[in-house]
C-alpha positions in Angstrom: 32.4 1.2 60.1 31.5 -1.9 59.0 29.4 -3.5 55.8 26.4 -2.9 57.4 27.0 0.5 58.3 28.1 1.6 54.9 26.0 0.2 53.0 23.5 2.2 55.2 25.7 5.4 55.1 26.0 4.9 50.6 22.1 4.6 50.6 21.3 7.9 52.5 24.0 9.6 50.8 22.2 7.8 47.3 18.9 9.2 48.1 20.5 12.8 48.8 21.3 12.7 45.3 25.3 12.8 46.7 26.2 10.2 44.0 30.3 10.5 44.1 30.1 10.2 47.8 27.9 7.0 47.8 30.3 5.5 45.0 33.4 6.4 47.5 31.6 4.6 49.9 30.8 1.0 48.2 33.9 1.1 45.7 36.4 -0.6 48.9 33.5 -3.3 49.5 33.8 -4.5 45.8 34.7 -8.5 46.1 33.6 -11.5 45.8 31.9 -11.3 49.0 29.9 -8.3 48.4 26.5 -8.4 49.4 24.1 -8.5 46.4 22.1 -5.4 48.2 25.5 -3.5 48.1 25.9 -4.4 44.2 22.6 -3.0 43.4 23.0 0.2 45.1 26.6 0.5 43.4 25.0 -0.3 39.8 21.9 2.6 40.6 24.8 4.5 41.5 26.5 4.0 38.4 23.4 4.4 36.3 23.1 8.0 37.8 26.9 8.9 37.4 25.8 8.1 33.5 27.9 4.7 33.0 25.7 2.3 31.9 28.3 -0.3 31.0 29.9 -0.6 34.1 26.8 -0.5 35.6 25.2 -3.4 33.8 28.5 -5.3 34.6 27.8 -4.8 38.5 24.1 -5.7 37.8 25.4 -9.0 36.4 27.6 -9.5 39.2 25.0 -9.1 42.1 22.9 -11.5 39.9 25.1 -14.6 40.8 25.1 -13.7 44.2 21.0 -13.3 44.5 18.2 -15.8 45.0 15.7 -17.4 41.9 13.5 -15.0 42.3 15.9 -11.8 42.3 18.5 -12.8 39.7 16.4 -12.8 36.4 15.3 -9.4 37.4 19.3 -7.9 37.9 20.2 -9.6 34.7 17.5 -7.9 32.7 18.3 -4.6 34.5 22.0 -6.1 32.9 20.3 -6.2 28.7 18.4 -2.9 29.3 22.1 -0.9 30.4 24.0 -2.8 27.7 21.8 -2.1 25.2 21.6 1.9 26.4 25.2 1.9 26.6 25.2 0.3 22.9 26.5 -2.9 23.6 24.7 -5.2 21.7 26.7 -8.4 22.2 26.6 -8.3 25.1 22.8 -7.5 26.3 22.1 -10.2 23.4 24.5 -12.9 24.9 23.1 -12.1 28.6 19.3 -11.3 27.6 18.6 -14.7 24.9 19.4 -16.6 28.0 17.4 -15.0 30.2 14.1 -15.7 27.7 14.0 -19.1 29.3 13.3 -17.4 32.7 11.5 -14.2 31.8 9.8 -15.5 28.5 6.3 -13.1 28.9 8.8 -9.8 30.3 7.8 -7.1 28.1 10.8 -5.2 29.2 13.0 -7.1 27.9 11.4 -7.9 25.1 11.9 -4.0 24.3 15.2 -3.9 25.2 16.3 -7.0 23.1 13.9 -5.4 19.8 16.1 -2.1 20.0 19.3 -4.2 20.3 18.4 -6.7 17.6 17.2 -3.6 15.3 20.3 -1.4 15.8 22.6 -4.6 15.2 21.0 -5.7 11.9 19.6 -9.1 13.4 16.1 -8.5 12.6 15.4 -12.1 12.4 15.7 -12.9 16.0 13.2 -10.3 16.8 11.0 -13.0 16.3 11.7 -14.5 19.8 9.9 -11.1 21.3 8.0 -9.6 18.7 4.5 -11.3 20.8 5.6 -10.3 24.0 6.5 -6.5 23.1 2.7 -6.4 21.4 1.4 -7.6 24.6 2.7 -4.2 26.3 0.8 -1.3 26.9 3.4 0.9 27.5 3.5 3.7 25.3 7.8 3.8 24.1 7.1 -1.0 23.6 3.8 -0.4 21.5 5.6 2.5 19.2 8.8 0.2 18.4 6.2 -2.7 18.1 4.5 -0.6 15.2 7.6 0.3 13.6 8.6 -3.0 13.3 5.1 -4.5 12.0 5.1 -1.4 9.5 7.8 -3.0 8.3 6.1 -6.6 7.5 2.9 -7.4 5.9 -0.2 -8.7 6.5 1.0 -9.5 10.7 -2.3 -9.6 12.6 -0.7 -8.2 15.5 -0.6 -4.9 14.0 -4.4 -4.8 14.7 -3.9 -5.1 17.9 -0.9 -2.6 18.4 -2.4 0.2 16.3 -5.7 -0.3 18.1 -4.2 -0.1 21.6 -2.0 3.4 19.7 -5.5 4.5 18.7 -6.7 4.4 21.8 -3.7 5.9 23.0 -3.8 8.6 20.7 -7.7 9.8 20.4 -6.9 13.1 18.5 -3.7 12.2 16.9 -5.0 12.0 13.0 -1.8 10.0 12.0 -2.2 7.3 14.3 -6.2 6.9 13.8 -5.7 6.7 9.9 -2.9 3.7 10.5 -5.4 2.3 12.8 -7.8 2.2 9.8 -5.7 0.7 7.7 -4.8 -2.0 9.3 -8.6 -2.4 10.2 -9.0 -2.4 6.7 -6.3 -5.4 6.0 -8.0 -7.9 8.2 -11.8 -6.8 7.5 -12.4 -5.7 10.8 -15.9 -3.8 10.4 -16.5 -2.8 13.6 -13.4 -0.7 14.0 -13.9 0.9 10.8 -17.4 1.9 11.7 -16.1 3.4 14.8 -13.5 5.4 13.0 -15.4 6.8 10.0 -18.4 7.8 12.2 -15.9 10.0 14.8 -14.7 10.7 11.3 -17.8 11.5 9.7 -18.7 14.2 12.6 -15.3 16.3 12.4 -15.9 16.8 9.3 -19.7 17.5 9.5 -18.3 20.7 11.5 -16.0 21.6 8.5 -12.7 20.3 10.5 -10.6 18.9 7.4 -7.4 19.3 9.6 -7.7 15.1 10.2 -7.3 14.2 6.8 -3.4 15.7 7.1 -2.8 12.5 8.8 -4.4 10.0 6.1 -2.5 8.8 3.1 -4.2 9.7 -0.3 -4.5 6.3 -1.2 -6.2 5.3 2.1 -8.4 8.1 1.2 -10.0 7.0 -1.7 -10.9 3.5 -0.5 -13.7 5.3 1.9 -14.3 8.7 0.2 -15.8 9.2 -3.1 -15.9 13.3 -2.6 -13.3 14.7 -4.8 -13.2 18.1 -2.8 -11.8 16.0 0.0 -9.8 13.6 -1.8 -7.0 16.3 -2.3 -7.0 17.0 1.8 -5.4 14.0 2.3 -1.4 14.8 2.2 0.4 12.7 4.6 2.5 11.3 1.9 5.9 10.0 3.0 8.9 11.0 0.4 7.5 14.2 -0.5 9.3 17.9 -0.3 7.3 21.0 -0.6 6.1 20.6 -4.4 7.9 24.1 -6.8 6.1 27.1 -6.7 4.2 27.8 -9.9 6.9 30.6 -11.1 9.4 27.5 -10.5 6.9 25.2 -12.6 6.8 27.8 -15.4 10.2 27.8 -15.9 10.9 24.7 -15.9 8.9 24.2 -18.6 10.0 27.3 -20.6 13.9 26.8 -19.6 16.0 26.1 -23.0 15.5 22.5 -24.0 17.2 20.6 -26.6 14.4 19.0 -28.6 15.1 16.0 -31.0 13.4 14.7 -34.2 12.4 11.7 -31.7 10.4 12.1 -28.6 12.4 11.4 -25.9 9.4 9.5 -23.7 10.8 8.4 -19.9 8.9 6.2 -17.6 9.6 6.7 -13.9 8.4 3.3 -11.9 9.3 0.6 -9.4 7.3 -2.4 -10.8 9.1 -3.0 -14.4 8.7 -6.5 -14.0 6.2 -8.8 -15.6 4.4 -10.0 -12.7 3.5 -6.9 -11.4 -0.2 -6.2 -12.4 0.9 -2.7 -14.1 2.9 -5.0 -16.5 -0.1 -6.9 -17.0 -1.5 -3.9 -18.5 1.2 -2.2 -20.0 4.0 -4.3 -21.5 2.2 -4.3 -25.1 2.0 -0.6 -25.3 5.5 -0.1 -24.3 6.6 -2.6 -27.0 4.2 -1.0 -29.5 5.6 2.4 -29.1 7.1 3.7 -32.5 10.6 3.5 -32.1 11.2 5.7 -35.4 9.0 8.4 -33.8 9.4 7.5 -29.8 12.5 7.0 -28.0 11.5 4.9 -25.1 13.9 5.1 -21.4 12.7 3.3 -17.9 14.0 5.1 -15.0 14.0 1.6 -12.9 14.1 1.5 -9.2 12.8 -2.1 -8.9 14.1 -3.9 -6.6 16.6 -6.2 -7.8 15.3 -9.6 -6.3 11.9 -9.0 -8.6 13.8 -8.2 -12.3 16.3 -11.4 -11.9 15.4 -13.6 -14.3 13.4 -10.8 -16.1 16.1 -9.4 -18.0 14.5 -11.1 -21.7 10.9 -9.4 -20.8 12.2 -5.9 -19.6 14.7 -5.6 -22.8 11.8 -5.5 -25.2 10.1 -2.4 -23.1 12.3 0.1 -23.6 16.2 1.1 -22.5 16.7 0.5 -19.2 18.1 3.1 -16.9 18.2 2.2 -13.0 17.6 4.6 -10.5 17.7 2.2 -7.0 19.8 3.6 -4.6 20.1 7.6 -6.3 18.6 10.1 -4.2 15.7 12.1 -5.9 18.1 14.9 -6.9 20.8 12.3 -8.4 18.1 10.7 -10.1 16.6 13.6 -11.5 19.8 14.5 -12.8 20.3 11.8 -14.8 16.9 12.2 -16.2 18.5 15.4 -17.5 21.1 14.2 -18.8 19.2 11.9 -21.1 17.3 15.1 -22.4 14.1 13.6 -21.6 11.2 15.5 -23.3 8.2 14.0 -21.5 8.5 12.1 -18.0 6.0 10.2 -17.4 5.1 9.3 -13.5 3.4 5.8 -13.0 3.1 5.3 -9.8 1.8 8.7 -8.1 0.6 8.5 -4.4 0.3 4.7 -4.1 3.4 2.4 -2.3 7.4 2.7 -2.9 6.4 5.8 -5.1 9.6 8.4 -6.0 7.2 11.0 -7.4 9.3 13.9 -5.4 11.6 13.2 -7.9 9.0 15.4 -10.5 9.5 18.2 -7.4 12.8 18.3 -8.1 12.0 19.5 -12.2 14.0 17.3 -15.2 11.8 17.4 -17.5 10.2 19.9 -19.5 6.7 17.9 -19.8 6.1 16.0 -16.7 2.9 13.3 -16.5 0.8 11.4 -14.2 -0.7 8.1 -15.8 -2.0 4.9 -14.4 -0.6 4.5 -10.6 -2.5 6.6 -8.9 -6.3 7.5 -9.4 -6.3 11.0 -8.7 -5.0 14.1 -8.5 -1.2 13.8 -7.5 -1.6 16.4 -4.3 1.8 18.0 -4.4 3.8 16.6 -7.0 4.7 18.8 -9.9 2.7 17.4 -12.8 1.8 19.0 -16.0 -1.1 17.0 -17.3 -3.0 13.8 -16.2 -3.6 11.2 -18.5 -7.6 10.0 -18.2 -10.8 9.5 -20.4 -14.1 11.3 -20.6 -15.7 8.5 -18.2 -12.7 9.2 -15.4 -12.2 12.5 -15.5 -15.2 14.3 -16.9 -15.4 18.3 -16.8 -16.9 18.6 -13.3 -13.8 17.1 -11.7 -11.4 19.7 -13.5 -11.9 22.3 -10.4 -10.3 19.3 -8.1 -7.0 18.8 -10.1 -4.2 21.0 -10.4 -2.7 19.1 -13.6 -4.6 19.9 -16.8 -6.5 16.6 -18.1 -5.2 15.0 -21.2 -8.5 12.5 -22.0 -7.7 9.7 -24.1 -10.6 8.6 -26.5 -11.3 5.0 -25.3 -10.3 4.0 -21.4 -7.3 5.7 -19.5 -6.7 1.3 -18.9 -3.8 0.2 -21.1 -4.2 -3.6 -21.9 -2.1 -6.2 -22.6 -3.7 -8.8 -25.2 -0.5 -10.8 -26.1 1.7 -12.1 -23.2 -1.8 -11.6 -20.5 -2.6 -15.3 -20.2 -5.6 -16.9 -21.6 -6.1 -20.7 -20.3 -9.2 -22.8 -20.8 -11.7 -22.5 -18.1 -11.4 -24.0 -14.5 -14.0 -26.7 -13.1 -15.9 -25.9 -10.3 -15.3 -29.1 -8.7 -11.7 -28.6 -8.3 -12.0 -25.1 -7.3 -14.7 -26.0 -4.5 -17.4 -24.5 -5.8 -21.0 -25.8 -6.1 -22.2 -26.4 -9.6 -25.8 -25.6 -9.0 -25.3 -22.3 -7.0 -25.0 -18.8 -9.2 -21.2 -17.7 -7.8 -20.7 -14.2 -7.7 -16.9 -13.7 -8.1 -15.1 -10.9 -6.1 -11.4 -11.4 -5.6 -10.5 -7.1 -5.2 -7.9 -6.6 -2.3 -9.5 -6.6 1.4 -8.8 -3.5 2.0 -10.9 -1.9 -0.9 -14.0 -3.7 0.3 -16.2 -1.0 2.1 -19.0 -0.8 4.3 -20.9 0.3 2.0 -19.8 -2.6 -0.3 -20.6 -5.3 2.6 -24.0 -3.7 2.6 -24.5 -3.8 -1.2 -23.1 -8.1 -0.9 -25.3 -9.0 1.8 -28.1 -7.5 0.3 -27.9 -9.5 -3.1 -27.3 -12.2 -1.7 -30.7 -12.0 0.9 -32.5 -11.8 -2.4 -31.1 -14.0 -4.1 -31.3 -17.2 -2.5 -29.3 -19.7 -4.3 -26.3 -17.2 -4.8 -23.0 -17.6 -3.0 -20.1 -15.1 -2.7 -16.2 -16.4 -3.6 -13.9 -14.1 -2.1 -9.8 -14.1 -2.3 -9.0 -13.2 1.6 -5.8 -14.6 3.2 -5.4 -15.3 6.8 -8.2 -16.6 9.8 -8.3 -13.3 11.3 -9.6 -11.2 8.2 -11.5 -14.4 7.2 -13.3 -14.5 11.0 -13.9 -10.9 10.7 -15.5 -10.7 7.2 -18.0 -14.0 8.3 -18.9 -12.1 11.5 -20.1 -8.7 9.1 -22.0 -11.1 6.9 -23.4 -12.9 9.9 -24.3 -9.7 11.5 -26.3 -8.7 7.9 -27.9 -11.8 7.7 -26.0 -14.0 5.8 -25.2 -17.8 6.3 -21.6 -18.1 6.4 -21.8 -20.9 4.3 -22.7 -18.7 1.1 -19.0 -16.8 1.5 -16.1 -19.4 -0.5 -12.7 -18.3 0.2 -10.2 -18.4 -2.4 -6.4 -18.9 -1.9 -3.9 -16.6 -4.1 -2.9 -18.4 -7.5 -1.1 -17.8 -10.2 -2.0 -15.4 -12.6 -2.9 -18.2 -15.3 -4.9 -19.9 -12.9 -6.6 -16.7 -11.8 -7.6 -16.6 -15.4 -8.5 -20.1 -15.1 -10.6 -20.0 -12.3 -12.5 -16.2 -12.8 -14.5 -18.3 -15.8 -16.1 -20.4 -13.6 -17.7 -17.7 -11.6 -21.4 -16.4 -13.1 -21.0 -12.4 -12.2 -17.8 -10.0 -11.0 -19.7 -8.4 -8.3 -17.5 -4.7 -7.8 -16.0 -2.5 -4.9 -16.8 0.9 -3.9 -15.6 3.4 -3.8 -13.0 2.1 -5.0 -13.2 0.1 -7.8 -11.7 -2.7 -8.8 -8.9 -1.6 -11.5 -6.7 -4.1 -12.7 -9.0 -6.7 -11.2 -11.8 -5.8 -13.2 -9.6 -5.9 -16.0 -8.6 -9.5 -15.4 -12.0 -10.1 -15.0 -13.1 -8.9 -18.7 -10.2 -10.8 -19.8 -11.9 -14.0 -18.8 -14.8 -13.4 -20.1 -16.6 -12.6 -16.7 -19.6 -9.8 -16.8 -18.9 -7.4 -14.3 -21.8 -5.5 -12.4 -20.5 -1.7 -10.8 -22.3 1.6 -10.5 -21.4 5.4 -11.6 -19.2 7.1 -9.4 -17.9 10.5 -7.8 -14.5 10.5 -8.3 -11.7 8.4 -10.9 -11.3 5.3 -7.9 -15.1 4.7 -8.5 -15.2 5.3 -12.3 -12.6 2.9 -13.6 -14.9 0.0 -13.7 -17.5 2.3 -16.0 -14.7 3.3 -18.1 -13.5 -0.5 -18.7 -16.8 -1.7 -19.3 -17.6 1.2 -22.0 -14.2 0.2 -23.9 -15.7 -3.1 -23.8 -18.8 -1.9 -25.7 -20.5 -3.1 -22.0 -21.8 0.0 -20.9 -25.0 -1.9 -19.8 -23.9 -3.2 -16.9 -23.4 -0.2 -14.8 -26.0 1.0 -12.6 -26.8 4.5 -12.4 -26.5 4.1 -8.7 -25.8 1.4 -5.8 -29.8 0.5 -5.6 -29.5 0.0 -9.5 -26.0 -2.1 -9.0 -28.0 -4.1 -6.4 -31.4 -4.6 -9.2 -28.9 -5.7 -12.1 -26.6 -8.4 -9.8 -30.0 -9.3 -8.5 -31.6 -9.7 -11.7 -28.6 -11.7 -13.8 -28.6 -13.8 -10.8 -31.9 -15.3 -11.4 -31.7 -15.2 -15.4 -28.7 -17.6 -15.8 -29.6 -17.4 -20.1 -28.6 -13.9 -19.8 -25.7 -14.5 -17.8 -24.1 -17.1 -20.3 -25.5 -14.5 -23.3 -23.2 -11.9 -21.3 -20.3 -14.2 -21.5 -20.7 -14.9 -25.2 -20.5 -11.0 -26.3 -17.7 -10.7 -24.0 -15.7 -13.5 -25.6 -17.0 -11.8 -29.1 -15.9 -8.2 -28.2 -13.0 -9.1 -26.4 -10.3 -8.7 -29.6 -12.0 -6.2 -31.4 -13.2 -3.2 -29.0 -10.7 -1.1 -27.9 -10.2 -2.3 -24.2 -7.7 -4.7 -25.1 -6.4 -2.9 -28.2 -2.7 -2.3 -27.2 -2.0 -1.4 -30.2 -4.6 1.1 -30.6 -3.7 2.4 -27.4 -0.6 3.1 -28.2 -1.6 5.4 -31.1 -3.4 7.3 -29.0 -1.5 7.5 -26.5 1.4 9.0 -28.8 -1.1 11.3 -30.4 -1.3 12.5 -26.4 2.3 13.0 -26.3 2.7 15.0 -29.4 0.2 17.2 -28.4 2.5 17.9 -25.2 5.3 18.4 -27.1 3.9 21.1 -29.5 2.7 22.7 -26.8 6.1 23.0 -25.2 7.9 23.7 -27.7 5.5 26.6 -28.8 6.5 27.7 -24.9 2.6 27.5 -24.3 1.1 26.6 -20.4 -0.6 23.3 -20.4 -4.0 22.9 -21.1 -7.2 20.5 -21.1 -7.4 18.6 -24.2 -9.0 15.3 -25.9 -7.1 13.0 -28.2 -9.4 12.5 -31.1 -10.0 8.6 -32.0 -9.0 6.7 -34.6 -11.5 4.8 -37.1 -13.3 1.9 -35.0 -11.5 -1.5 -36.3 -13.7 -3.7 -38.2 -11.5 -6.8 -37.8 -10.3 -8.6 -34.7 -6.8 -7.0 -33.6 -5.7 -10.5 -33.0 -6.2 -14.1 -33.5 -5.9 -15.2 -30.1 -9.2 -17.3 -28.9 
């Protein structure tokens, strides 16, 4: 028979599913003059018999011999076979090419991402990354989301984890990322959606959703401490020990020095993470002839070059990066390490399962993570009174160990302290009060947009100076204020600065306007620092407490509001005294070196008087228990000279 007629006889005995017998068939018409229709069929063929490389090779092949229109189309059928068959040079030689011809293919944009991912070239996924996030095929937009959960701050993860959310309607997992992201680039109206479907599940006492939200995420919308510990989707974490398992741990035989053996378990030992900020003095200030002081590091290396000088005065270094959580714990028994002390709880890169896996006899949560840590094996949480007060004990499984002053370590000598900033050469007008809010995007609520707007309706010659990167979360947030009211003239946009002229700049702002319910934590820190009154309200939780508590420490306790109309009244109110707001900034400057917020030193004492009290406790084989370090004298002379 001839070409014609076989070729006919190979497609009927294709369709019949009789695969061998259509590749009998079109095998003796492979040449160079095959026709293009006969090199198709014989690459389908192939595709069924399972040989994807041979059959992307014919698919290239009847791509030479086809017309403009049909050729771009055989050679990406080409990439996506030599990418299944794991050929990556290839479906990357053949399918950059083809970009110039099929630049908006979405198809192969996928294929290329999953080549370009499995080779290690993650760099050129930048030719398709657009393309594959204007699929809305289900398999494009999941790779698209794995690769944007990989960068930061990318606004086209909006729009891939809204088109997943919608996708998804009762997948928990995927609504919470879509909040998240929603929450990165201010988009308000998305995040009303969400928390009102939110808001009705759990009206009809479903909880099941919050499996699927991180605890951080958590706190930024919910206040409600009984619901705070329902949010477990916590990546890294094993099944925490049993409580028989926790017991023993703690009463296993334990070789205890005359030192205590104190270990810090963190990824940001390096001074220009914000937890440095804050904690660097007390580390340095720790007793060495009572305290022997051990950083379990897994920093990334590219953030401690250069830092070496800086991280040697903290403590003995003892890397971690690249253990697993067992190997790690291991060595953290090895050094006989008496109390561990877990900084970073449920918050980002966090290695808290390596407390699940038991090294310590006293193990502590402290400073990370506002909260109770849901599933990690902890002993004891270090707080205050104003942070964790009695009627939050029911919500924690650690037992609270309340430091006398703030839970906040400070940092008084290497935190910088520059002269104050001009308005004119930060933008800002000099006749306009400027209420200063530079907290992270995502910690600015609803409910916090609400509480903005409304001061400044009522106060009319205020204006708001935000720190928000990026047109798309700057669009969004001038749309909310729009919608409430608000000219967006009145909202200032900062860039990011250095932390000196952060400093620098916070003093030329009037008021530190807050964030709930979240509050502001190191940022209202920074704030104080500078000398800027901060204005917040009494919370439900530790997230919406800390500003309280750093204020208090400050001998400030005046400027929280018992609630947000009263956090409204005050911002309101020092907004149109300006005497009071410059009288403010005077007792800040005053207080500033002698009460106990920025007292590292202090701190430190008490801090130590926390970890004895651990100590005697385990070595006396008793359970943990609630307890309050008792407070030394108040100073009566400045704890430093600094001005």
């Amino acid at each position: 028979m001839d070409d014609g007629q076989a070729l006919a006889a190979a497609r009927a005995d294709f369709e019949r599913g009789d695969y061998i017998e259509a590749l009998t068939i079109l095998t003796p018409m492979l040449g160079d003059a095959m026709d293009p229709a006969a090199r198709t069929l014989l690459g389908e063929t192939l595709v069924k018999l399972g040989l994807p490389a041979e059959a992307a090779q014919i698919f290239e092949q009847a791509a030479d011999g086809a017309d403009s229109l049909g050729a771009p189309l055989l050679r990406k059928r080409a990439v996506v076979l030599y990418v299944e068959a794991g050929d990556d040079d290839r479906a990357q030689l053949l399918g950059i090419r083809l970009l110039d011809s099929l630049p908006q293919d979405k198809e192969l944009a996928y294929a290329l991402t999953r080549s370009f991912r499995r080779s290690g070239d993650h760099s050129l996924i930048d030719l398709v990354k657009e393309t594959l996030c204007t699929s809305n095929d289900t398999d494009h937009l999941k790779l698209a989301g794995e690769i944007l959960n990989e960068e930061e701050r990318n606004p086209l993860a909006l729009t891939v984890f809204g088109k997943l959310a919608a996708l998804y309607p009762d997948d928990p997992f995927t609504q919470f990322k879509f909040m998240s992201v929603a929450r990165d680039f201010c988009d308000f109206k998305a995040i009303e959606v969400l928390e009102k479907a939110l808001a009705v599940q759990l009206k009809a006492g479903d909880l099941s959703a919050l499996e699927g939200e991180t605890a951080y995420s958590n706190l930024l919308r919910c206040g409600d401490e009984r619901l705070n510990r329902h949010a477990t989707n916590n990546p890294g974490l094993t099944a925490p020990p049993s409580p028989a398992a926790s017991r023993q741990r703690r009463t296993r035989p334990h070789a205890w020095g005359a030192k205590i053996r104190l270990g810090y378990l963190s990824n940001d030992f390096f001074s220009a993470h914000a937890t440095m900020r804050l904690l660097q003095s007390v580390l340095e200030a720790h007793d060495r002839d009572r305290f022997d002081v051990t950083l379990f590091c897994y920093t990334q290396d590219h953030h401690t070059a250069g830092d070496q000088d800086n991280r040697a005065r903290w403590g003995r270094i003892v890397p971690i990066l690249g253990k697993t959580d067992a190997e790690a714990a291991e060595i953290i028994r090895r050094q006989g390490i008496d109390v561990l002390v877990d900084l970073k709880g449920h918050t980002g890169g966090s290695r808290s399962n390596i407390l699940n896996q038991m090294p310590a006899p006293v193990q502590v949560a402290w400073l990370g993570f506002p909260g109770s840590g849901t599933n990690i094996d902890c002993d004891f949480v270090i707080g205050d009174r104003i942070v964790l007060p009695n009627s939050s004990k029911p919500f924690y499984h650690e037992k609270f160990c309340r430091l006398p002053e703030s839970y906040q370590p400070n940092d008084p000598v290497h935190r910088a302290l520059p002269p104050a900033a001009h308005r004119q050469s930060l933008g800002l007008p000099e006749e306009n009060i400027v209420l200063a809010a530079f907290n992270a995007p995502r910690k600015i609520s609803l409910e916090v947009i609400d509480h903005w707007a409304e001061i400044l309706r009522r106060v009319g010659c205020t204006v708001l100076w935000v720190m928000i990167d990026g047109p798309l979360a700057r669009s969004n947030f001038l749309a909310a204020f729009e919608e409430r009211g608000i000219d967006p003239n009145r909202i200032i946009f900062a860039q990011s600065a250095p932390y000196e002229a952060h400093i620098a700049r916070l003093q030329a702002a009037d008021i530190g306007l807050d964030t709930f319910p979240y509050n502001g934590h190191t940022t209202t820190s920074d704030k104080l620092w500078a000398g800027l009154p901060v204005v917040t309200f009494k919370g439900n939780n530790f997230a919406s407490r800390v500003s309280e508590s750093l204020l208090t420490a400050l001998g400030m306790p005046g400027l929280v509001g018992s609630d947000a109309n009263a956090f409204v009244d005050m911002a309101v109110t020092l907004a149109e005294n300006p005497a009071e707001v410059t009288r403010l900034k005077q007792v800040i400057g005053q207080q500033r070196l002698t009460a106990p917020l920025f007292d590292a030193e202090r701190f430190c004492r008490h801090l130590e008087s926390a970890y004895e009290t651990m100590v005697e406790r385990a070595k006396a084989k008793l359970p943990p228990e609630h307890f309050d370090v008792v407070a030394l004298p108040p100073r009566t002379t400045p704890f430093s000279s600094r001005n």
